[in-house]
ROZANU-261208 format. One record per atom (N, C-alpha, C): residue in one letter; atom name; x, y, z. Coordinates in steps of 0.02 Angstrom, whole numbers, plus 32768, in hexadecimal, padded with zeros to 4 digits. Each point is the difference from the previous one (the first is absolute). Layout:
BEGIN
@r:A, a:CA, east:X, north:Y, up:Z
...
//
This chain:
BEGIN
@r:X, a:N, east:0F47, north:58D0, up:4868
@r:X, a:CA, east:8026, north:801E, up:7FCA
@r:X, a:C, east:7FD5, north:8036, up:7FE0
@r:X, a:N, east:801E, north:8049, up:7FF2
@r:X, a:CA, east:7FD9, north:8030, up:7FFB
@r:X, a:C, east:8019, north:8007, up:7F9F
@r:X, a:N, east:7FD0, north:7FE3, up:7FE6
@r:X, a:CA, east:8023, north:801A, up:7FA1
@r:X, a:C, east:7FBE, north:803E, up:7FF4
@r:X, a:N, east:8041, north:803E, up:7FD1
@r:X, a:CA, east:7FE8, north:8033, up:7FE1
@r:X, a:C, east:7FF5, north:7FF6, up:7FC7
@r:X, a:N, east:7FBC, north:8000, up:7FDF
@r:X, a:CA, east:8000, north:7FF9, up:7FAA
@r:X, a:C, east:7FF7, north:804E, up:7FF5
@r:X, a:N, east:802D, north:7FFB, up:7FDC
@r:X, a:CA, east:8016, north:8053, up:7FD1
@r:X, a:C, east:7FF0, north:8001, up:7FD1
@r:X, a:N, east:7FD9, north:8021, up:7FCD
@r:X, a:CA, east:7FFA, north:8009, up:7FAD
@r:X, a:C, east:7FD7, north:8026, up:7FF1
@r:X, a:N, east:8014, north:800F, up:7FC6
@r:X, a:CA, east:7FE4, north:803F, up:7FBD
@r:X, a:C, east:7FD1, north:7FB6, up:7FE0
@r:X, a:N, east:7FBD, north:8018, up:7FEF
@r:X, a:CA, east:7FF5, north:7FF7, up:7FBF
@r:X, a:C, east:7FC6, north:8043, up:7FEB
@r:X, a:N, east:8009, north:7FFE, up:7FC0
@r:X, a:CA, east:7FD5, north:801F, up:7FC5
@r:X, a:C, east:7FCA, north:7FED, up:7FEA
@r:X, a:N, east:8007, north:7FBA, up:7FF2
@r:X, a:CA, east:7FC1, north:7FE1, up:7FE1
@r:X, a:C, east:7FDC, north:7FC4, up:803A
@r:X, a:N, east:8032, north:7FF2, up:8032
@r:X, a:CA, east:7FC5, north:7FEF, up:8034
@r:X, a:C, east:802A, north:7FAD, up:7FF2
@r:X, a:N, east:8023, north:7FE4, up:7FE0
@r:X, a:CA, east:801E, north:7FD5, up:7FF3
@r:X, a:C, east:8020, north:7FEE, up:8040
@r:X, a:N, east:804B, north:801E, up:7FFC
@r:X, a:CA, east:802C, north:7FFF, up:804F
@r:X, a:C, east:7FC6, north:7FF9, up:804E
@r:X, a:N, east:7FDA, north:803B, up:7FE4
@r:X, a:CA, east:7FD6, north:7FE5, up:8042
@r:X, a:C, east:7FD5, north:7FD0, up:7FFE
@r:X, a:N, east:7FF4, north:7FE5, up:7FDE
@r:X, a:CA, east:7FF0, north:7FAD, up:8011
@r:X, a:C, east:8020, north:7FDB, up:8019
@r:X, a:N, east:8046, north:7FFA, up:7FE4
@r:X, a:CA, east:802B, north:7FDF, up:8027
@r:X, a:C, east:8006, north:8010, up:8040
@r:X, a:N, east:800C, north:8032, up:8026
@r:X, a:CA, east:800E, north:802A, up:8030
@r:X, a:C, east:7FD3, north:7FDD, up:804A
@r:X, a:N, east:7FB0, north:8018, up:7FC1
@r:X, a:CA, east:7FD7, north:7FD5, up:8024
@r:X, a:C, east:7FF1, north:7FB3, up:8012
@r:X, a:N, east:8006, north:7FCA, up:7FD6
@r:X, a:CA, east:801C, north:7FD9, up:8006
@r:X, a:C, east:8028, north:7FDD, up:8039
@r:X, a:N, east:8037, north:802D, up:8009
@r:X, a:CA, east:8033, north:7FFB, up:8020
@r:X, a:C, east:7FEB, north:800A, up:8044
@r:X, a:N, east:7FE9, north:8031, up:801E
@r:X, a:CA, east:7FD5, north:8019, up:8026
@r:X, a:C, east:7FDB, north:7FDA, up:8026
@r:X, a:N, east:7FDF, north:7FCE, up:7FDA
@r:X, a:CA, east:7FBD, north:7FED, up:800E
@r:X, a:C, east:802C, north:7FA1, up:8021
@r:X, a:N, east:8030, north:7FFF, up:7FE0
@r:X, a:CA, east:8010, north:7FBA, up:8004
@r:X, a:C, east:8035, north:8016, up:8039
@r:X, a:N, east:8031, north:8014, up:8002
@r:X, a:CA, east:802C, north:802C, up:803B
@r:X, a:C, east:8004, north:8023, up:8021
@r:X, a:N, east:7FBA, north:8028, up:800A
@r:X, a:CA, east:8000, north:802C, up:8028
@r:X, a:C, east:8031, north:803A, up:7FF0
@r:X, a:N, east:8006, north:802C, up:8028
@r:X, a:CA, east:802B, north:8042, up:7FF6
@r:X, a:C, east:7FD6, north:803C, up:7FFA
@r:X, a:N, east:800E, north:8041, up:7FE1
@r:X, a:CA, east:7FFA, north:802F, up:8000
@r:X, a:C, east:8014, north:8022, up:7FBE
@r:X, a:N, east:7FC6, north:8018, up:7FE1
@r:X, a:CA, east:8001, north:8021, up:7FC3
@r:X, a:C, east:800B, north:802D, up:7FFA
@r:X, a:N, east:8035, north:802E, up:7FC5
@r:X, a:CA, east:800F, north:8049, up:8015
@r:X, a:C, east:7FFD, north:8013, up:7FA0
@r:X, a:N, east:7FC3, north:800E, up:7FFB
@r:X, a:CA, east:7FF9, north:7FFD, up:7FA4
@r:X, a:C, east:802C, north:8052, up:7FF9
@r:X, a:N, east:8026, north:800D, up:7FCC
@r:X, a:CA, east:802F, north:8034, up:8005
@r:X, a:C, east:7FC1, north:8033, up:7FD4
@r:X, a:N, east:8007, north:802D, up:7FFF
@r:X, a:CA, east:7FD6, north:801F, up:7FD1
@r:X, a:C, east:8024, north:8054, up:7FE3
@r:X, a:N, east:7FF7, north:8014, up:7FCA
@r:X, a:CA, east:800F, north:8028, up:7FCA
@r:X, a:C, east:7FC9, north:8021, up:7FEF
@r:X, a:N, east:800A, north:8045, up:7FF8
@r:X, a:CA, east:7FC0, north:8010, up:7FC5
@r:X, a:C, east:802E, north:802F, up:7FD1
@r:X, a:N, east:803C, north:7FEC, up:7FD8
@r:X, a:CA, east:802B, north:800E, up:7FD3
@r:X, a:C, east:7FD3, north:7FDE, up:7FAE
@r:X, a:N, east:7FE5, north:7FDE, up:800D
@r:X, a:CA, east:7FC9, north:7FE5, up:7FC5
@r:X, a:C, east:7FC2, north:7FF6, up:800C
@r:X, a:N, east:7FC9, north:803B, up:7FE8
@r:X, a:CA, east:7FCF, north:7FF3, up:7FF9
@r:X, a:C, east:7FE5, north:7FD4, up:7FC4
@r:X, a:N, east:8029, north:8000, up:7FE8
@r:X, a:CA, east:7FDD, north:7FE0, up:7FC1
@r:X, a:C, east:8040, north:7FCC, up:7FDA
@r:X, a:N, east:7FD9, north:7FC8, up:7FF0
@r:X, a:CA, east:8031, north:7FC1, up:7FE1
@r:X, a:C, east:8020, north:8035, up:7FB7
@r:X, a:N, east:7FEE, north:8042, up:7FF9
@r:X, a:CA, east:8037, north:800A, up:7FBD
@r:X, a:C, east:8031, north:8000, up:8035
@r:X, a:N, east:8009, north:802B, up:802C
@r:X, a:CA, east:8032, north:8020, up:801F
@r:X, a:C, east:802F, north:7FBF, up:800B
@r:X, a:N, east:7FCC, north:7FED, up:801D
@r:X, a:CA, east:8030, north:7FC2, up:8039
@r:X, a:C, east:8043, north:7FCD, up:7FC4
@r:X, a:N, east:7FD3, north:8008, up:7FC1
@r:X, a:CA, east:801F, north:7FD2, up:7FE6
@r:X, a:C, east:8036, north:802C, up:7FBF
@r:X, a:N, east:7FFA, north:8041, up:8008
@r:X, a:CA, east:8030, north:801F, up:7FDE
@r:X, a:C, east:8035, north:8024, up:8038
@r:X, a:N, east:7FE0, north:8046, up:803A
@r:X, a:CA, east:8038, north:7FFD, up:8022
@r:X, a:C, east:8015, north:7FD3, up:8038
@r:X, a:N, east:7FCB, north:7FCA, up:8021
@r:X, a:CA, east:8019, north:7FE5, up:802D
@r:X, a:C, east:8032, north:7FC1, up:7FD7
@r:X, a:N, east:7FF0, north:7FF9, up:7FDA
@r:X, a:CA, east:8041, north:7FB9, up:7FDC
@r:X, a:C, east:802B, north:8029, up:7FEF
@r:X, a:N, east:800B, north:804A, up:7FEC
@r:X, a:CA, east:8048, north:8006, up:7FF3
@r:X, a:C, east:8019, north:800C, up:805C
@r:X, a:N, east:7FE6, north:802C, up:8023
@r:X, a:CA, east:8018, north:8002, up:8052
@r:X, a:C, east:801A, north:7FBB, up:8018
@r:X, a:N, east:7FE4, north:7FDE, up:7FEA
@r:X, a:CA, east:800A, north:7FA6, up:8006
@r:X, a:C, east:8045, north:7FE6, up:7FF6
@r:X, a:N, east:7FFD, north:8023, up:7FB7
@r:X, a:CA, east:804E, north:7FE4, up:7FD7
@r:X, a:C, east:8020, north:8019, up:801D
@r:X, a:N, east:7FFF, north:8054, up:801D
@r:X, a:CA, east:802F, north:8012, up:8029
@r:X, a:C, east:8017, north:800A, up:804B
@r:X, a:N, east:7FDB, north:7FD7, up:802D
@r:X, a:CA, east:8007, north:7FEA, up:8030
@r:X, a:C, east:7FF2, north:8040, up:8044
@r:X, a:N, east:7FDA, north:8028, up:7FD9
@r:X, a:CA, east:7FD9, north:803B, up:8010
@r:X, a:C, east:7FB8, north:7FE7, up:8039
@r:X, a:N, east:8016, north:8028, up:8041
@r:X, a:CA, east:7FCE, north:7FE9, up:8037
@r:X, a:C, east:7FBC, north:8035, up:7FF2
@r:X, a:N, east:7FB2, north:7FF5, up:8016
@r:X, a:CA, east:7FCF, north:802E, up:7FFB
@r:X, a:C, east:7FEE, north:7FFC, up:804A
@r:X, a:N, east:7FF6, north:8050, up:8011
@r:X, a:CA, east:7FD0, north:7FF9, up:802F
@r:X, a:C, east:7FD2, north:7FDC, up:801C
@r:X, a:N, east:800B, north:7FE8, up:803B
@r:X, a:CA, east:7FC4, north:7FBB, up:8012
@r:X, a:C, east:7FDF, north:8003, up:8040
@r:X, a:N, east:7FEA, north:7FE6, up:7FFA
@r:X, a:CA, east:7FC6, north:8006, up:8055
@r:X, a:C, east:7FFC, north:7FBD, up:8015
@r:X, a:N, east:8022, north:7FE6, up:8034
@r:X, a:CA, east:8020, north:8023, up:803A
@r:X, a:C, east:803A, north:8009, up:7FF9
@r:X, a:N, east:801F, north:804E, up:8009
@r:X, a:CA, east:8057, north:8009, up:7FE8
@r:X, a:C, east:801C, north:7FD3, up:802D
@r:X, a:N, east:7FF0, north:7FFB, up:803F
@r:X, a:CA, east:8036, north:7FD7, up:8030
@r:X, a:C, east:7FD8, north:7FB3, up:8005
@r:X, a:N, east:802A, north:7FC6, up:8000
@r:X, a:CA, east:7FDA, north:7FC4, up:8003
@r:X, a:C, east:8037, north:7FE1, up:8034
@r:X, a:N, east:7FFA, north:7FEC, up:8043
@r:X, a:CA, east:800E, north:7FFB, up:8044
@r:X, a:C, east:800A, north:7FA8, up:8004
@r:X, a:N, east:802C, north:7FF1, up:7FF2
@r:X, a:CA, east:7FFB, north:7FA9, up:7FFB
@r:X, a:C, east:801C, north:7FD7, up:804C
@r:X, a:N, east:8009, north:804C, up:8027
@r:X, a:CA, east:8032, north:7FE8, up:804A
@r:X, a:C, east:7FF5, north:7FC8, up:8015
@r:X, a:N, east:7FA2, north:7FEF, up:8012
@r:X, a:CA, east:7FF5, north:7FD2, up:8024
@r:X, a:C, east:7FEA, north:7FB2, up:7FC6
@r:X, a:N, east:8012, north:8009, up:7FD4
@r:X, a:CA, east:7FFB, north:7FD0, up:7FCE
@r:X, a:C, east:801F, north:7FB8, up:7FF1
@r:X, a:N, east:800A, north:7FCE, up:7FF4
@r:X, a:CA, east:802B, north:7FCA, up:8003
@r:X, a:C, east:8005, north:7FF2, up:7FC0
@r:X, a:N, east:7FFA, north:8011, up:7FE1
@r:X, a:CA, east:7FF5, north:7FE6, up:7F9F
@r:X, a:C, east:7FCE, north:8044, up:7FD6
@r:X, a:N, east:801E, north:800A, up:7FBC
@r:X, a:CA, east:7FED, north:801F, up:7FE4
@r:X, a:C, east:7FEC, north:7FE4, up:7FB7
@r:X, a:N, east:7FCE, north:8022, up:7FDB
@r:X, a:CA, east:7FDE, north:7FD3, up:7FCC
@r:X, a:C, east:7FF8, north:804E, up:7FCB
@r:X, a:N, east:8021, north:8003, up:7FD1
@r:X, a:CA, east:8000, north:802C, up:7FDD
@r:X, a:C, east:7FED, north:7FE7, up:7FAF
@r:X, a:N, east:7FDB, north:8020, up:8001
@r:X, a:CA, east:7FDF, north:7FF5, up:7F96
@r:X, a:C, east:7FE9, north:803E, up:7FE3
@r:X, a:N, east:8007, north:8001, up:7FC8
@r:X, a:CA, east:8008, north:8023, up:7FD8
@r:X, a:C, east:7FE0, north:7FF1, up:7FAF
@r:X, a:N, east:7FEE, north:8034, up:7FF4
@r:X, a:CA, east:8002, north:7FE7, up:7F9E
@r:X, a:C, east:8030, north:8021, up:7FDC
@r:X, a:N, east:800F, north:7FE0, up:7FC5
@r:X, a:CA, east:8033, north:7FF9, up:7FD5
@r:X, a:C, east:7FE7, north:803E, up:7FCB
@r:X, a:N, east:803B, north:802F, up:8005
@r:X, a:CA, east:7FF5, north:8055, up:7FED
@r:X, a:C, east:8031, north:7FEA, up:7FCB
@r:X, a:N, east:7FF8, north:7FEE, up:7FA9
@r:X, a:CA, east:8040, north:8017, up:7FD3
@r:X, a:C, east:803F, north:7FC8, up:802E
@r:X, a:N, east:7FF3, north:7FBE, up:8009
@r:X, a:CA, east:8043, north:7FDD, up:8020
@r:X, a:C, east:800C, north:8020, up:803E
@r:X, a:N, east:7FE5, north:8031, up:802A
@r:X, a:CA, east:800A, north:8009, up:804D
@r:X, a:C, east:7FDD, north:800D, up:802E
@r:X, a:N, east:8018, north:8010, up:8040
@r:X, a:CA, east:7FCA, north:8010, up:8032
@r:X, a:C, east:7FDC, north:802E, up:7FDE
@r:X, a:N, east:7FC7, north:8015, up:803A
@r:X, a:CA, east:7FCF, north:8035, up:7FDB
@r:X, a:C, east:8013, north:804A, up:8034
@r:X, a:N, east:8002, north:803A, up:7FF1
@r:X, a:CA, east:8017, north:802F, up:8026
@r:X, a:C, east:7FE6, north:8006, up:8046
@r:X, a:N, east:7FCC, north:7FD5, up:8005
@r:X, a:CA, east:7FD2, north:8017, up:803C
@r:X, a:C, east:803E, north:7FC3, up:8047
@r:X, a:N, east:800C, north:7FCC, up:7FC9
@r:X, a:CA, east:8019, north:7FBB, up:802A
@r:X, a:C, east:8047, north:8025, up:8014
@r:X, a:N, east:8020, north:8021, up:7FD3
@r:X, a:CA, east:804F, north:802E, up:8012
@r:X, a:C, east:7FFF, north:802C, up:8036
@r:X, a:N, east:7FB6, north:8026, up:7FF6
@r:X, a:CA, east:8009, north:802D, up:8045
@r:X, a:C, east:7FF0, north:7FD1, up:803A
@r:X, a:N, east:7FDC, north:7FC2, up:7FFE
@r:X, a:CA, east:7FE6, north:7FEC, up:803B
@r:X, a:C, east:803B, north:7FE5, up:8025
@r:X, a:N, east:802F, north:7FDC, up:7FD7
@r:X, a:CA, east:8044, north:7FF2, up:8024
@r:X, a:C, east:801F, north:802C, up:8010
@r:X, a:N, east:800A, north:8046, up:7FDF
@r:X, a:CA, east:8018, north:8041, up:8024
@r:X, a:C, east:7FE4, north:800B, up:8034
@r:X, a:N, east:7FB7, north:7FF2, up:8000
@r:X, a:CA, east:7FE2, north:8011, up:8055
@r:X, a:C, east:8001, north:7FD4, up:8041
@r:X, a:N, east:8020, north:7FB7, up:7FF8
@r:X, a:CA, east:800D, north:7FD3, up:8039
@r:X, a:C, east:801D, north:8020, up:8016
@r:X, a:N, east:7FEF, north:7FF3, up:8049
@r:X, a:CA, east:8021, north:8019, up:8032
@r:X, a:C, east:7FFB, north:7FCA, up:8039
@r:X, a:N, east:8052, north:7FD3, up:802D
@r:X, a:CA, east:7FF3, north:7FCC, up:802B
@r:X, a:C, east:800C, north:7FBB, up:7FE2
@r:X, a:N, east:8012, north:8011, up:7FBD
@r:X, a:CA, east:8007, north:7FB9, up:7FDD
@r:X, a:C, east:8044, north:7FD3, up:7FF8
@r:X, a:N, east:803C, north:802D, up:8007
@r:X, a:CA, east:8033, north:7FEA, up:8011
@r:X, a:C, east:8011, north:7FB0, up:8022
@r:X, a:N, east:8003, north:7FC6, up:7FE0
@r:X, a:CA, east:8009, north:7FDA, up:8004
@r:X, a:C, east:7FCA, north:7FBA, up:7FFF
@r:X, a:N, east:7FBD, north:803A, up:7FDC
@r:X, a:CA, east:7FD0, north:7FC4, up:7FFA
@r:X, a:C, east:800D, north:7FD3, up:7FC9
@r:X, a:N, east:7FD5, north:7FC7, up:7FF3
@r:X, a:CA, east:8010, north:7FEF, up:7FDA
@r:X, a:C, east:7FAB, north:8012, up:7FCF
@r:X, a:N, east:7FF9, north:7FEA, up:7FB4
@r:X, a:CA, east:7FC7, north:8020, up:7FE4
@r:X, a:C, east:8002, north:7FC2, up:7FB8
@r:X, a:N, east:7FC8, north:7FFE, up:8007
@r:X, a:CA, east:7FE4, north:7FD8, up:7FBB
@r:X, a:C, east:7FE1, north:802F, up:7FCD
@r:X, a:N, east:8028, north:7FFD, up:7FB6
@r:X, a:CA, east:7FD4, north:8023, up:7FC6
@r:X, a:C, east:7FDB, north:7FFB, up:7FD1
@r:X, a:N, east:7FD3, north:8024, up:8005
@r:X, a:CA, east:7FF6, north:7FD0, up:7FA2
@r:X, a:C, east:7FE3, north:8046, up:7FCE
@r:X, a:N, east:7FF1, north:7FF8, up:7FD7
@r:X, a:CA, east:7FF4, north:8020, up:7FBB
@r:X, a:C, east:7FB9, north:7FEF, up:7FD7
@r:X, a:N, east:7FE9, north:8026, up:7FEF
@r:X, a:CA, east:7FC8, north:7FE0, up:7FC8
@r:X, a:C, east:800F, north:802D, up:7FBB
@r:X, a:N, east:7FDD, north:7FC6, up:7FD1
@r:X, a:CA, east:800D, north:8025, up:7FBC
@r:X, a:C, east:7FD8, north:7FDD, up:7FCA
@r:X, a:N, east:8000, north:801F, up:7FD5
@r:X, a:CA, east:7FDF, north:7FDC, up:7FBA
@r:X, a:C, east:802D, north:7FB8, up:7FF9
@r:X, a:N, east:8047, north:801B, up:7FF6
@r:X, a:CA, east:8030, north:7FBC, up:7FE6
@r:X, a:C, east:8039, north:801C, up:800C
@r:X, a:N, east:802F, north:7FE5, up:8024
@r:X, a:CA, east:803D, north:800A, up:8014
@r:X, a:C, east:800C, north:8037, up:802D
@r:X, a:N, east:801E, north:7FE8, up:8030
@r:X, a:CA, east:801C, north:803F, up:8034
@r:X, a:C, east:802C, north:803E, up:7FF3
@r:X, a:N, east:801C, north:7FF3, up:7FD3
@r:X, a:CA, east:8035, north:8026, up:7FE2
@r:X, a:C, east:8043, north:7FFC, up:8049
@r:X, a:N, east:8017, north:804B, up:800E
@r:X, a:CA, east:8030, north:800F, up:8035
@r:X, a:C, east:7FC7, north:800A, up:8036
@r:X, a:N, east:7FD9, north:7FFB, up:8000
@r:X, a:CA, east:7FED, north:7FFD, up:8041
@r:X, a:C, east:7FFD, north:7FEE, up:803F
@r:X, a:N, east:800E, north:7FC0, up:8015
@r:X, a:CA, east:8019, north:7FE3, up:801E
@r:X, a:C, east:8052, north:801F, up:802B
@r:X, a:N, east:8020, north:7FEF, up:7FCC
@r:X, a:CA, east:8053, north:8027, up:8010
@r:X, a:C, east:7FFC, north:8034, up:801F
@r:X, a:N, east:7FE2, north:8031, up:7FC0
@r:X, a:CA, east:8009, north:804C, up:803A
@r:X, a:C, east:7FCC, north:8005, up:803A
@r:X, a:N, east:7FDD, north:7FD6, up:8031
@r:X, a:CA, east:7FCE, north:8012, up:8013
@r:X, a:C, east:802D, north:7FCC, up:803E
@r:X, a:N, east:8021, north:7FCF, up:7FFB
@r:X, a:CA, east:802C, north:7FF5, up:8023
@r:X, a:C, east:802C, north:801F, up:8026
@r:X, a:N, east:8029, north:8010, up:7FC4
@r:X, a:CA, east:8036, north:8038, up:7FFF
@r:X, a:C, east:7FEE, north:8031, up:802C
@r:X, a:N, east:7FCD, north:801B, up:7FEC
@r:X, a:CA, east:7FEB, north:8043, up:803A
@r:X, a:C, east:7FE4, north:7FF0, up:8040
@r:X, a:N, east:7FE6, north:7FBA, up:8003
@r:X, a:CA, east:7FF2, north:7FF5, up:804C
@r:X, a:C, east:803E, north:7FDC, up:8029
@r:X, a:N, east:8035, north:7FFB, up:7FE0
@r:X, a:CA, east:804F, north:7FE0, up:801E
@r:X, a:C, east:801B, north:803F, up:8015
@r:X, a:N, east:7FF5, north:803F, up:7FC2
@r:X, a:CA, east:802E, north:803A, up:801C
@r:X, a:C, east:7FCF, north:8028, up:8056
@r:X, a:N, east:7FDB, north:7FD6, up:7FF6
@r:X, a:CA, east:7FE1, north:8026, up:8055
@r:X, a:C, east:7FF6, north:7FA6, up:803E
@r:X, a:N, east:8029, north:8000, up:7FDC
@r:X, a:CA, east:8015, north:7FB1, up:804D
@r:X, a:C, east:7FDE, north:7FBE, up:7FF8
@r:X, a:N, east:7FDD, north:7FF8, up:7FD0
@r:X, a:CA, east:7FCE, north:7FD9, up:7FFA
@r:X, a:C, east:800E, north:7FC2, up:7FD0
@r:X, a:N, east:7FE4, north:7FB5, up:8029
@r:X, a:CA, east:8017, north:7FD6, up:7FC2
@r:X, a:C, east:7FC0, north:7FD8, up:7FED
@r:X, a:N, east:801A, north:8009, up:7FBB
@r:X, a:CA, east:7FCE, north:7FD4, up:7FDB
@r:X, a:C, east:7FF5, north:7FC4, up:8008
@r:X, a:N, east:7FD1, north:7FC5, up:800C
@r:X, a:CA, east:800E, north:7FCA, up:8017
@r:X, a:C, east:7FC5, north:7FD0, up:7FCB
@r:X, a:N, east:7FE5, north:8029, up:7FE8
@r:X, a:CA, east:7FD8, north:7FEB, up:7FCD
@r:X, a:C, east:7FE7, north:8026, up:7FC6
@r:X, a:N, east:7FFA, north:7FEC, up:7FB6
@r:X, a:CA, east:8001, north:803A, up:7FB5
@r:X, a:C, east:7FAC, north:7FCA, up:7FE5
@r:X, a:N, east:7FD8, north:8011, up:7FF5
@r:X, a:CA, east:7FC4, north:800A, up:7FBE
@r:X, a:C, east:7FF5, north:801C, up:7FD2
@r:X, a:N, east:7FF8, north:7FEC, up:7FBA
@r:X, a:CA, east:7FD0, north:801F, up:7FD6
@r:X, a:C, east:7FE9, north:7FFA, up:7FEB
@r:X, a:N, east:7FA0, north:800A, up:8011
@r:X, a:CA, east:7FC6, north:7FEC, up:7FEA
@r:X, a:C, east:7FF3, north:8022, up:7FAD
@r:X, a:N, east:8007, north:7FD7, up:7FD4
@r:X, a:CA, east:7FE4, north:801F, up:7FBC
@r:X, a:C, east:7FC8, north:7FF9, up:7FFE
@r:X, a:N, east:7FF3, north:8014, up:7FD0
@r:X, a:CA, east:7F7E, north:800F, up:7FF2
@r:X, a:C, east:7FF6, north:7FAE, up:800C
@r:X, a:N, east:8019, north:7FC8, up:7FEA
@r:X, a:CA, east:7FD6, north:7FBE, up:8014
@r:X, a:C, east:7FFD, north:7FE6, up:8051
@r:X, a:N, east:8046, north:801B, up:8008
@r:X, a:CA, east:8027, north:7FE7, up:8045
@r:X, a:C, east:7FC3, north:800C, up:8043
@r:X, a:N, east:7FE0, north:804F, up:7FEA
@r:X, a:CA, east:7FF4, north:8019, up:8046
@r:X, a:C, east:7FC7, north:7FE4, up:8002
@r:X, a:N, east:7FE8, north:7FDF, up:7FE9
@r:X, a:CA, east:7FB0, north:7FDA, up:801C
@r:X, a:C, east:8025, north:7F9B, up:8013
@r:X, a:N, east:8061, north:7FFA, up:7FF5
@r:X, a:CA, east:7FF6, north:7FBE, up:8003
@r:X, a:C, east:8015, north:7FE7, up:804F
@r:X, a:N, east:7FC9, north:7FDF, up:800C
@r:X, a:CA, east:8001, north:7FEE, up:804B
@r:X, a:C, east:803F, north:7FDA, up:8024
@r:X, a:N, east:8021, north:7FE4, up:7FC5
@r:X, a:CA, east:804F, north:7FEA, up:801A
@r:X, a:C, east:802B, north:8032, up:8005
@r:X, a:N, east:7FFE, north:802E, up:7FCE
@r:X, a:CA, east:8036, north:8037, up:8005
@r:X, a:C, east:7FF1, north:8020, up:8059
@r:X, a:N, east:7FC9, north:802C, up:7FF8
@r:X, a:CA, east:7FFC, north:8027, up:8048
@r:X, a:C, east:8000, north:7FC2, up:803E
@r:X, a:N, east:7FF1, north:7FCB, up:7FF4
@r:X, a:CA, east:8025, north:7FD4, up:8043
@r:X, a:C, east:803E, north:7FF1, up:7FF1
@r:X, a:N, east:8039, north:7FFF, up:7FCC
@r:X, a:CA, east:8045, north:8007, up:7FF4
@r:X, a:C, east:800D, north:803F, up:802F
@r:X, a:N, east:7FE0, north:8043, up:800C
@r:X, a:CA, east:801D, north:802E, up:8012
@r:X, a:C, east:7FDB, north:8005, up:804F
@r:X, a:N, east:7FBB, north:7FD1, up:8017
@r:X, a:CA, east:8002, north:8018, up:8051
@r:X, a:C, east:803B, north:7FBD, up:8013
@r:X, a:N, east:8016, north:7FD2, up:7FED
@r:X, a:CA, east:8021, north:7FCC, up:8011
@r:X, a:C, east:8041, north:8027, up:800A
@r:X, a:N, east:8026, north:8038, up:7FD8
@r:X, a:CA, east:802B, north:8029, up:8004
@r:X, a:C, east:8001, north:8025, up:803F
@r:X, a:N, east:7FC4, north:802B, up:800D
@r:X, a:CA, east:7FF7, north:8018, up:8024
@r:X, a:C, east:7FF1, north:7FF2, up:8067
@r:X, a:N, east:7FE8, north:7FA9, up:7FF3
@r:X, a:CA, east:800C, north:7FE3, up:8021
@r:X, a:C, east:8030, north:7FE5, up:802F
@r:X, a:N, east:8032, north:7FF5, up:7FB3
@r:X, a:CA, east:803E, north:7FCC, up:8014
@r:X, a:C, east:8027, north:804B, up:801C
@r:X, a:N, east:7FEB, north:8047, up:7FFD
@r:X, a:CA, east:802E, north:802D, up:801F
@r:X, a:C, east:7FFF, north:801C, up:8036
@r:X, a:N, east:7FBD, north:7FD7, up:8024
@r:X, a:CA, east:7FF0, north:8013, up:803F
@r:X, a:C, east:7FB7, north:801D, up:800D
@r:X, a:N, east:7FE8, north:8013, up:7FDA
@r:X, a:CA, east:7FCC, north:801A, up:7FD2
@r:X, a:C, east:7FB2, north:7FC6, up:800C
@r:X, a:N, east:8016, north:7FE5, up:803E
@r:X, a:CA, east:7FBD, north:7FD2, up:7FF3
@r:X, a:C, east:7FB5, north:801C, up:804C
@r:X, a:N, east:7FC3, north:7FF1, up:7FE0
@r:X, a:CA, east:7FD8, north:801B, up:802F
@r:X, a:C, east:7FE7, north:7FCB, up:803D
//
């Protein structure tokens, strides 16, 4: 079983998880990357309003190739209640995913807001089903039940090494 872990992070959070994930499941890491914020003013004045508005940023790698993939693992941090612009373009850039299925999750201070939904939402409108939702808040992501709540997800979806 071939799983893709996909994600943005900023503060290095998401990619813990990512890693994590990685390390216990095997797969293939594809960290999305932006340089739309050099600096946490930016990020946290224009990238949270781009956030609210469901506004994609330039990312590296534009195309992300999931053909030979069997499961997808997508995370994200929580921008103002949504994806983060970098996580919008990265689902704009699948390419091959049509009918995978994908596990998500979120990190945040406290509460997911819409994140979840629209991050769904946008990976349904390109063929894709959700088969599993997370969201790690600031205590969550160090708790060792939660991230085995989510490789057990990832597992039970085929997802095992």
């Amino acid at each position: 079983m071939n799983i893709s872990i996909i994600f943005y992070s900023y503060t290095g959070v998401t990619r813990r998880i990512a890693e994590q994930i990685q390390e216990i499941c095997k797969g293939s890491l594809t960290e999305v990357q932006t340089n739309e914020y050099p600096s946490r003013v930016k990020a946290y004045t224009a990238g949270i309003f781009r956030a609210m508005r469901g506004i994609c940023d330039p990312i590296k790698p534009d195309i992300i190739d999931v053909s030979f993939d069997d499961l997808l693992v997508i995370g994200t941090p929580v921008w103002a209640g949504k994806p983060t612009p970098a996580i919008n373009a990265a689902v704009q850039a699948l390419s091959g995913c049509e009918g995978k299925p994908a596990v998500i999750y979120a990190t945040c201070k406290a509460g997911g807001g819409d994140t979840l939904p629209v991050l769904k939402k946008a990976l349904t409108g390109k063929g894709i089903k959700v088969v599993g939702e997370f969201v790690f808040d600031k205590d969550e992501v160090q708790d060792p039940e939660k991230i085995a709540a989510l490789v057990k997800a990832i597992r039970g979806s085929g997802g095992s090494s």
